[in-house]
C-alpha positions as CSV (number, residue, x, y, z in Angstrom):
1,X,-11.6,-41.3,-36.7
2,X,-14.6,-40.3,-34.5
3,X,-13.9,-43.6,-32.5
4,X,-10.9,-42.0,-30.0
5,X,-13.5,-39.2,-29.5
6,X,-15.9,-41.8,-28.5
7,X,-13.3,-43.8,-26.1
8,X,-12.2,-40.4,-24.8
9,X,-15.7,-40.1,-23.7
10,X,-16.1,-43.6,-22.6
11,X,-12.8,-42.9,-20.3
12,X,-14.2,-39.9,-18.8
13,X,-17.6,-41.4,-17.9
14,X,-15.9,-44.0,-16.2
15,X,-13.3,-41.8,-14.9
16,X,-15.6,-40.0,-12.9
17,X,-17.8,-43.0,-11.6
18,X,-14.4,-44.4,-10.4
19,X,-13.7,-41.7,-8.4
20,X,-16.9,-41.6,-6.7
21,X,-16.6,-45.1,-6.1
22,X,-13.0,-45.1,-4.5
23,X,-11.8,-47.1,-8.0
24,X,-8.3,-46.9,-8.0
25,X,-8.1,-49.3,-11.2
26,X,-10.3,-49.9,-14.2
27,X,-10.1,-53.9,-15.6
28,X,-12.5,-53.9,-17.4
29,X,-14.9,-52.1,-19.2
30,X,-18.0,-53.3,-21.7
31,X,-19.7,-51.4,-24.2
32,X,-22.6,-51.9,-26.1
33,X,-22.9,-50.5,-30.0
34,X,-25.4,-51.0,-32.3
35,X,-24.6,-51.4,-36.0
36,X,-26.1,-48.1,-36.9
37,X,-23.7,-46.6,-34.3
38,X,-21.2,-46.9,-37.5
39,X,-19.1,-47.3,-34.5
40,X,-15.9,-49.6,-35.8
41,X,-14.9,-51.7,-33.3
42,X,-11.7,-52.7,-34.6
43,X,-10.8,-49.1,-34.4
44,X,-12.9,-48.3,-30.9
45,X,-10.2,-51.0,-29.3
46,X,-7.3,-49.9,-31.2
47,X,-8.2,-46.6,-29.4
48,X,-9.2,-47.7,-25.8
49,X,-5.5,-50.1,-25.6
50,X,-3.8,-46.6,-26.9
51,X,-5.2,-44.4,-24.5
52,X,-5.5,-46.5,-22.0
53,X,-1.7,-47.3,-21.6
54,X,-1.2,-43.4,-20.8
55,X,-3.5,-43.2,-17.9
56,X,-2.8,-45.1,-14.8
57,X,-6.5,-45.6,-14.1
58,X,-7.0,-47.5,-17.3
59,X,-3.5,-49.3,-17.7
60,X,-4.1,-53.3,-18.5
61,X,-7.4,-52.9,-18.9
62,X,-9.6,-55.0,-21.1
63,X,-12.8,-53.3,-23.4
64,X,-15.0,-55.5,-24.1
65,X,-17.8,-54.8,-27.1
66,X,-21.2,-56.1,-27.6
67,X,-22.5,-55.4,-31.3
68,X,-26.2,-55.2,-31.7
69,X,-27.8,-55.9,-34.9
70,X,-30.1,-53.5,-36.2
71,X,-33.3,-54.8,-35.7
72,X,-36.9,-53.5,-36.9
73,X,-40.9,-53.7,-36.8
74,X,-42.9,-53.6,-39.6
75,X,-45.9,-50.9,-39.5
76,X,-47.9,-53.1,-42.0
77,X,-47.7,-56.4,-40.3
78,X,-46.1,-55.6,-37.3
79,X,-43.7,-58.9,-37.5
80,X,-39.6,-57.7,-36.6
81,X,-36.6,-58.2,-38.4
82,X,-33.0,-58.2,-38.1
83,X,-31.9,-55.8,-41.2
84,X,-29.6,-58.1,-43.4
85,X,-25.9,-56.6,-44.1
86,X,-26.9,-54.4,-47.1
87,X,-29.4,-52.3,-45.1
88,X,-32.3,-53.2,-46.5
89,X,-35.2,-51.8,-45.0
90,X,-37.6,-53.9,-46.3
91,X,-39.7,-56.1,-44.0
92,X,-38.6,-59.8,-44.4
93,X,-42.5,-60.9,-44.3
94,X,-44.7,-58.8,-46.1
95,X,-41.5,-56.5,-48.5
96,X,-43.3,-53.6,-46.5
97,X,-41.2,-50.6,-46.6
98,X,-43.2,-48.7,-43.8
99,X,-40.9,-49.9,-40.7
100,X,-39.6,-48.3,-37.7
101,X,-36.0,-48.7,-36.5
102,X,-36.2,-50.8,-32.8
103,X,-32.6,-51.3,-32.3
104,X,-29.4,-50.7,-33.4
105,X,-28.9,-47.5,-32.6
106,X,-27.2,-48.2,-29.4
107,X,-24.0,-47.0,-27.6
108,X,-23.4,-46.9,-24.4
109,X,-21.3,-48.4,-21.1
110,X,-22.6,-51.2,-19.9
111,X,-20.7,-51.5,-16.9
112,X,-16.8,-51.6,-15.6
113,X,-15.1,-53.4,-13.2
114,X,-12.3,-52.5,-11.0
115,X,-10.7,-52.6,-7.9
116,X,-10.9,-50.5,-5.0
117,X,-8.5,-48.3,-3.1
């Protein structure tokens, strides 16, 4: 399960910016992931209420997730596309298969809130 990796990670990013900050507690934090992330997010909160309940800094706090579809241009007609739930990478307008991946990929910390010292 690569997703407590990824919270782990998440946790120490925003460790670190906390403590620059004088953040003495985290409320909330929001990610974003894009589908191709294979990022579960089920399993990504699962892992952030676990962890969180053993560190002070992160205790109550809420993780909120932001899915982003895949999304793609077409290098025929240039029209883009949202990539339908069997990943088919097959433009919608022209069946072009000569496309380039514009989003999706994504995952990353948006921002967190919390209160100071």
């Amino acid at each position: 399960m690569h997703e407590v990796t990824l919270i782990e990670g998440v946790m120490n990013t925003v460790r670190a910016s906390a403590l620059e900050h004088d953040i003495v507690r985290i409320t909330r934090v929001k990610l974003v992931i894009g589908k191709l992330s294979m990022a579960l997010p089920d399993s990504l909160q699962f892992a952030f209420q676990v962890l969180g309940e053993q560190d002070d800094l992160f205790r109550g706090a809420q993780l909120e997730i932001e899915e982003q579809e895949i999304q793609c241009r077409c290098s025929d007609c240039q029209q883009e596309f949202v990539v339908d739930k069997d990943y088919r990478f097959v433009c919608n307008f022209c069946n072009g298969v000569n496309v380039e991946i514009i989003r999706g990929r994504e995952l990353y910390i948006d921002h967190y809130e919390g209160d100071k010292n």
